[in-house]
BAZA-799461 format. One line per 2 residues: number of its first residue (from 1); for each residue x, y, z of N, C-alpha, C. Coordinates in Angstrom, 2 decimals. Atoms other than C-alpha are relative to their C-alpha. Example, Ala and Ser with C-alpha at 12.3 -4.5 7.8 and 13.67 -1.06 7.14 Angstrom:
BEGIN
1 = 0.89,-1.19,0.00,12.30,-4.50,7.80,0.90,1.20,0.00; -0.82,-1.19,-0.06,13.67,-1.06,7.14,-0.77,1.09,0.73
! end
This chain:
BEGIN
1 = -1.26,0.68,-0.18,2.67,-26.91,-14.95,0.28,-0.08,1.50; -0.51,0.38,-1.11,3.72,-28.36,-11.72,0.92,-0.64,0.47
3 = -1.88,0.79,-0.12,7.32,-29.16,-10.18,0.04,0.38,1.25; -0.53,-0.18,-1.42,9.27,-29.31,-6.99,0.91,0.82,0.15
5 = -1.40,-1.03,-0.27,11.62,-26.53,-5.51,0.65,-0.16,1.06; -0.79,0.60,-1.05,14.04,-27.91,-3.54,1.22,1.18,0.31
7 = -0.79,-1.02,-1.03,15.20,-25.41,-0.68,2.26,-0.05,0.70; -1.39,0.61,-0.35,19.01,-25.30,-0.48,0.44,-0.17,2.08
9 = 0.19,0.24,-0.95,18.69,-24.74,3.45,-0.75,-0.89,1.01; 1.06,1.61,-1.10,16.38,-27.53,4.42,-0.30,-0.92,-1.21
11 = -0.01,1.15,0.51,16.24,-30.79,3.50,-1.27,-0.49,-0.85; 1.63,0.35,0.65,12.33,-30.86,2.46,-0.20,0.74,-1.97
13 = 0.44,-0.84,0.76,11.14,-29.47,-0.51,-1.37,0.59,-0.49; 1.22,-0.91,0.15,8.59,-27.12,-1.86,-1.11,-0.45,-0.61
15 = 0.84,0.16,1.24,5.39,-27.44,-3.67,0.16,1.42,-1.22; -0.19,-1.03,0.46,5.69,-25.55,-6.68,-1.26,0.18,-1.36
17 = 1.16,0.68,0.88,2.70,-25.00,-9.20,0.21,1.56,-0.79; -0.42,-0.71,0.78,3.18,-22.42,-12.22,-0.85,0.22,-0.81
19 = 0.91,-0.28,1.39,0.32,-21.16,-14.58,0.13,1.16,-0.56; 0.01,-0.67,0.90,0.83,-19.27,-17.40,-1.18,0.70,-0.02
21 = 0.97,-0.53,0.39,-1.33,-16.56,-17.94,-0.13,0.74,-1.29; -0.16,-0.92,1.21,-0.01,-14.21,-20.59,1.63,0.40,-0.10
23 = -1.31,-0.04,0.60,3.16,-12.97,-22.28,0.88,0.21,1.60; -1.23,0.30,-0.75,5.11,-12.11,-18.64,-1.09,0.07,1.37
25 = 0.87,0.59,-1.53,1.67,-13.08,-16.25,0.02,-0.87,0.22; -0.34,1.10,-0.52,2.28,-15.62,-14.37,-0.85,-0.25,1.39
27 = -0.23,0.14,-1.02,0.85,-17.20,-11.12,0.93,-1.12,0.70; -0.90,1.50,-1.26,3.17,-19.15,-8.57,0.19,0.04,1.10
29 = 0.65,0.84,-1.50,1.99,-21.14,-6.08,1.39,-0.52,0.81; -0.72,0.54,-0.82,4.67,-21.85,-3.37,-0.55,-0.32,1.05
31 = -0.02,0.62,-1.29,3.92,-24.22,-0.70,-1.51,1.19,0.46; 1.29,-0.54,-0.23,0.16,-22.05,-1.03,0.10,1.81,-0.10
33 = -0.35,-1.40,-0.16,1.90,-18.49,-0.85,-0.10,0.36,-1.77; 0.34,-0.38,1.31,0.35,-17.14,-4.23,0.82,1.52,-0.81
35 = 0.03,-1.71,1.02,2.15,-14.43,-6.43,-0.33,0.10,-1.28; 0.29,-0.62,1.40,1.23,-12.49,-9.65,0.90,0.60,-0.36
37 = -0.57,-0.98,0.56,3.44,-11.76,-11.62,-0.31,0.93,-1.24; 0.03,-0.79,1.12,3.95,-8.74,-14.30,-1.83,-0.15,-0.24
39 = 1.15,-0.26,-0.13,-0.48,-7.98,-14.10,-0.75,0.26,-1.22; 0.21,-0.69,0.77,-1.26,-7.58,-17.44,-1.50,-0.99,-0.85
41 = 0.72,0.55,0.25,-4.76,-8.65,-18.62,-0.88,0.48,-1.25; 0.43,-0.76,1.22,-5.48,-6.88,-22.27,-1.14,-1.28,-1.11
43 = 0.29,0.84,0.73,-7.67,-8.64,-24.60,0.59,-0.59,-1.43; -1.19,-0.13,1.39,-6.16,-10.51,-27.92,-1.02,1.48,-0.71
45 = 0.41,-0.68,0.55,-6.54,-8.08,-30.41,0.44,1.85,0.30; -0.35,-0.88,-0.13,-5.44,-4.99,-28.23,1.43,0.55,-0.08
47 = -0.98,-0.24,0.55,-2.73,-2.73,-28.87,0.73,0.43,1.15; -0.44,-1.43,-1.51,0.44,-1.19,-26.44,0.81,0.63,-1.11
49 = -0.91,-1.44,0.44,1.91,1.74,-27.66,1.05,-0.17,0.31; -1.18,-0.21,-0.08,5.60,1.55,-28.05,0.70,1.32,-0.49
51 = -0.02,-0.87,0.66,6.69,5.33,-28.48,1.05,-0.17,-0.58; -0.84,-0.23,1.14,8.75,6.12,-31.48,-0.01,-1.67,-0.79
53 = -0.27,0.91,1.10,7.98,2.53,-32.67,-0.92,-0.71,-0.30; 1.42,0.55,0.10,4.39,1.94,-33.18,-0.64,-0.52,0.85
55 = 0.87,0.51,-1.07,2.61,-0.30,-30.86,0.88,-1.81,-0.05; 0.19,1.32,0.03,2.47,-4.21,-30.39,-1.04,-0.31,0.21
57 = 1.06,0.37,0.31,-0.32,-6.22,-31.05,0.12,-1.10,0.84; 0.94,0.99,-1.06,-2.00,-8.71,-28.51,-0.61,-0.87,-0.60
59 = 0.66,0.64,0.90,-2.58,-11.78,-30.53,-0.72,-0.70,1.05; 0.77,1.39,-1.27,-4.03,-14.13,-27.62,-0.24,0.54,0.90
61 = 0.21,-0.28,-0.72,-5.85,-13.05,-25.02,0.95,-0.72,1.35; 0.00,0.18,-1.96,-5.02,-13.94,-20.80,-0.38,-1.49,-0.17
63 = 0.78,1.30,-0.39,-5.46,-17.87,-20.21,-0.99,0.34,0.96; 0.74,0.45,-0.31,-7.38,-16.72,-17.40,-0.13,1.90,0.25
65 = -0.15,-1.25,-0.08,-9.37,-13.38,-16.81,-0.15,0.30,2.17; -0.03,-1.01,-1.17,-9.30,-11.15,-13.44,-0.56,-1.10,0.96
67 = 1.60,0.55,-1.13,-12.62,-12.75,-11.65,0.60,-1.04,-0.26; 0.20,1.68,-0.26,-11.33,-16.38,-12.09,1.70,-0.41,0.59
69 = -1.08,0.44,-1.01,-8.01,-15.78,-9.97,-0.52,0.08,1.02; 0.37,-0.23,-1.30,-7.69,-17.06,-7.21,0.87,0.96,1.12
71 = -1.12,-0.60,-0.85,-6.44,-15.58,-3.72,1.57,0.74,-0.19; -1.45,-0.72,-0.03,-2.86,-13.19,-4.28,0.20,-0.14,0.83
73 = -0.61,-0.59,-0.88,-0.67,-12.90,-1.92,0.63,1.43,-0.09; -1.33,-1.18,-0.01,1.96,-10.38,-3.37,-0.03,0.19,-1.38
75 = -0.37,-0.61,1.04,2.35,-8.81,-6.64,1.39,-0.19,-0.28; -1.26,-0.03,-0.08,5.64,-9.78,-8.17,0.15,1.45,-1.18
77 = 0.02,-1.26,1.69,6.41,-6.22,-11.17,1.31,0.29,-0.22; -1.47,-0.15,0.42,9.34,-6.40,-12.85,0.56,1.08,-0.72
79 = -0.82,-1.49,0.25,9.20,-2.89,-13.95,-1.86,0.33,-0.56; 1.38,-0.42,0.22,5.77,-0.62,-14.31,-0.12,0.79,-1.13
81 = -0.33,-1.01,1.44,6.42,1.35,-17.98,-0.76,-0.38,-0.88; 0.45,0.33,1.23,5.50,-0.88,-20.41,-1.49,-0.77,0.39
83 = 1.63,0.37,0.27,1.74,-1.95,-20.78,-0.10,-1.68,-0.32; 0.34,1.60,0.29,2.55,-5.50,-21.94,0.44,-0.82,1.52
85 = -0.40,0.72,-0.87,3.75,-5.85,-18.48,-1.20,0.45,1.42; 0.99,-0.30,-0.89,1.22,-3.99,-16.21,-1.24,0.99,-0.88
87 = 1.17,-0.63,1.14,-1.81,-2.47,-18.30,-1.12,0.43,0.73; 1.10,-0.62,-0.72,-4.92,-0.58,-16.83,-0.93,-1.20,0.56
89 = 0.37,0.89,-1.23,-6.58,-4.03,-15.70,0.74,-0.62,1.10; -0.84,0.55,-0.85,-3.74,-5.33,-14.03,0.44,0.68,0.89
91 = -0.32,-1.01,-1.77,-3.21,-1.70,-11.74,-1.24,-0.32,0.58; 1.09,0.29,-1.43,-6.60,-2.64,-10.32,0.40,-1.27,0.74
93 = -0.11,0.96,-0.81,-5.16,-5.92,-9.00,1.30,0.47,1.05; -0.68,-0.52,-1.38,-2.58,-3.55,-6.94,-0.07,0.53,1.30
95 = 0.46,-0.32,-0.79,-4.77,-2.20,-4.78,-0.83,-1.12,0.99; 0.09,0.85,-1.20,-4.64,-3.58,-1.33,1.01,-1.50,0.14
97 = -1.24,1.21,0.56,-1.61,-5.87,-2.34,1.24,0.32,0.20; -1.03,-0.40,0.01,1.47,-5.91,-1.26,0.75,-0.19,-1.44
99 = -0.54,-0.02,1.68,3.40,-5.10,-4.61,1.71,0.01,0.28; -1.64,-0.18,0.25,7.58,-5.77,-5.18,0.30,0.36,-1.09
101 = 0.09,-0.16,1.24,9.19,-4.22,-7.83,0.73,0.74,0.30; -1.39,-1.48,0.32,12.06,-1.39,-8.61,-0.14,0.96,0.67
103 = 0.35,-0.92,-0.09,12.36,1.40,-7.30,-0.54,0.92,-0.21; 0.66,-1.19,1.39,11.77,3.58,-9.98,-1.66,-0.40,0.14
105 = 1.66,-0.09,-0.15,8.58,1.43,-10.16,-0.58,0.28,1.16; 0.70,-0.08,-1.40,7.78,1.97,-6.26,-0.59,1.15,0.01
107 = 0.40,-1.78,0.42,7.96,5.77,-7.28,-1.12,0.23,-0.62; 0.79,-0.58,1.07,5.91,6.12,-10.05,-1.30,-0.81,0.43
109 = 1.60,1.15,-0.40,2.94,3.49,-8.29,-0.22,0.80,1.47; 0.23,-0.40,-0.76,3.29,5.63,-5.18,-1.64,0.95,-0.08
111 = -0.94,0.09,-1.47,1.24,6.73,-2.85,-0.57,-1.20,0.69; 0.65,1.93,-0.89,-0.26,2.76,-2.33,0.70,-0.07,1.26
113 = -1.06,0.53,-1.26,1.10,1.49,1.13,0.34,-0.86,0.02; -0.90,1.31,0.30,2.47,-1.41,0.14,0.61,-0.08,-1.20
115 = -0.89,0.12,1.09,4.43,-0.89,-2.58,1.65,-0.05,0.42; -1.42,0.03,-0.37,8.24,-1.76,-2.10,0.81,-0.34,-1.02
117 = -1.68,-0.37,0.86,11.49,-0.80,-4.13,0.58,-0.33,0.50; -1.07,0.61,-0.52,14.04,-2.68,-4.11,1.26,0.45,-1.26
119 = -1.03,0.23,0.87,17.34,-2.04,-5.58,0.53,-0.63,-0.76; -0.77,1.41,0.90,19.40,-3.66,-8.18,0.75,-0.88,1.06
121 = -0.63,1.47,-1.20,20.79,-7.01,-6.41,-0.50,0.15,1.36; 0.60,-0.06,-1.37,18.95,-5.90,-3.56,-0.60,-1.58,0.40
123 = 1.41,1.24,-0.61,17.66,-9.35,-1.34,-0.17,0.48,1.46; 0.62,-0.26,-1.22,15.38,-8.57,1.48,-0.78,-1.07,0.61
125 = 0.85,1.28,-0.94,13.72,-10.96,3.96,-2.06,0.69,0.22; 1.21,-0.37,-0.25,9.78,-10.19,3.71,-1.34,-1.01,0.92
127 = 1.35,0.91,-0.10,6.65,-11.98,4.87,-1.43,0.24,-0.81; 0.99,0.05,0.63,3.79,-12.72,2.44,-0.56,-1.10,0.21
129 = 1.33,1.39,-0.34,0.90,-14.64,3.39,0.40,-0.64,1.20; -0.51,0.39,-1.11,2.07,-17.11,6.03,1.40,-0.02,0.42
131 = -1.33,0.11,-0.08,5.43,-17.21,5.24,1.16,0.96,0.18; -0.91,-0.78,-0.23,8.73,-15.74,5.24,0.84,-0.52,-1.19
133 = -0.47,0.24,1.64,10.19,-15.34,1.63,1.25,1.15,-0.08; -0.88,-0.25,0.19,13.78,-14.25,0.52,0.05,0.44,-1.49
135 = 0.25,-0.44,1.98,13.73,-12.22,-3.14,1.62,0.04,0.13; -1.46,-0.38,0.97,17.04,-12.74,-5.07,0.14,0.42,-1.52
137 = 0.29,-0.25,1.24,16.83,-10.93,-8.12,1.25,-0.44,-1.19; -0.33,0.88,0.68,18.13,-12.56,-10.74,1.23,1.18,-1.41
139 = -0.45,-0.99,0.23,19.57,-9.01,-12.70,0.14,1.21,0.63; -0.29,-0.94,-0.85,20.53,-5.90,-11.65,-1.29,1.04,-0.80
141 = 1.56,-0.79,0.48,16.79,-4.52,-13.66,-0.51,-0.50,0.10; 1.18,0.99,-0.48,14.72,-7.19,-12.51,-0.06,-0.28,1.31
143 = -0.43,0.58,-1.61,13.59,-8.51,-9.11,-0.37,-1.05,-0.01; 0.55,1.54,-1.06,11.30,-11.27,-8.88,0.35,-1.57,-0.31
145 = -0.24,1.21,0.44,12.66,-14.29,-10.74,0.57,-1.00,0.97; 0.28,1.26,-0.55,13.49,-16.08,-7.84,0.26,-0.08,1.36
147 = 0.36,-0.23,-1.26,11.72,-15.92,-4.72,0.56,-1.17,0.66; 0.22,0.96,-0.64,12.20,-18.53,-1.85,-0.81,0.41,0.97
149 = 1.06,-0.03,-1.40,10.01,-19.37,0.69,0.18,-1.14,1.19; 0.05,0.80,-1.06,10.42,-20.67,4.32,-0.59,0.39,1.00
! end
């Protein structure tokens, strides 16, 4: 899927390019600045453990696996607990990545050097890749739903 994101501070607008990977993996392409979101690359068929309420089942694999992404910039993780959102293939794509994500999750992914917690409603001014990107999180338990980039 591909659309335009038109910057409320400048008159131009963005390229914006969006592929689905799996239930909350995502990549998006801004203007070339690549993130991943939520890392989770299980095969169909596998299970996550939900304690006290059985598991969930993985009917459809990953549109695409590991080896056939391209370039990251940044890890977007909208919380590191649950398995349907970051799962034992998707912590190997944290290493050497700058990663955003909760606090709580910054904690518990520590001691990477690029991992950064951000507070609820927290927006910080970062640089990933060439740019200079503005996170406004969209809840006060989520962060990355909606980056800009200038």
């Amino acid at each position: 899927m591909t659309s335009s994101l038109c910057l409320k501070a400048k008159p131009q607008c963005s390229a914006v390019k969006i592929t689905r990977i799996g239930t909350a993996t995502a990549l998006i392409d801004i203007d070339g600045v690549i993130f991943l979101t939520d890392p989770a690359f299980y095969p169909a068929g596998s299970g996550y453990p939900i304690p006290g309420h059985g598991s969930l089942l993985n009917s459809v694999g990953p549109a695409l696996e590991i080896n056939q992404l391209p370039h990251i910039d940044a890890v977007l993780l909208s919380h590191e607990d649950h398995e349907d959102n970051l799962d034992h293939k998707g912590r190997t794509l944290l290493e050497g990545r700058k990663v955003y994500t909760t606090q709580d999750g910054a904690g518990k992914l520590q001691p990477r050097p690029d991992i950064f917690g951000f507070a609820p409603w927290e927006s910080r001014h970062v640089t990933v890749g060439h740019k200079n990107v503005k996170s406004r999180p969209h809840s006060a338990n989520t962060l990355w739903a909606r980056p800009s980039v200038s």
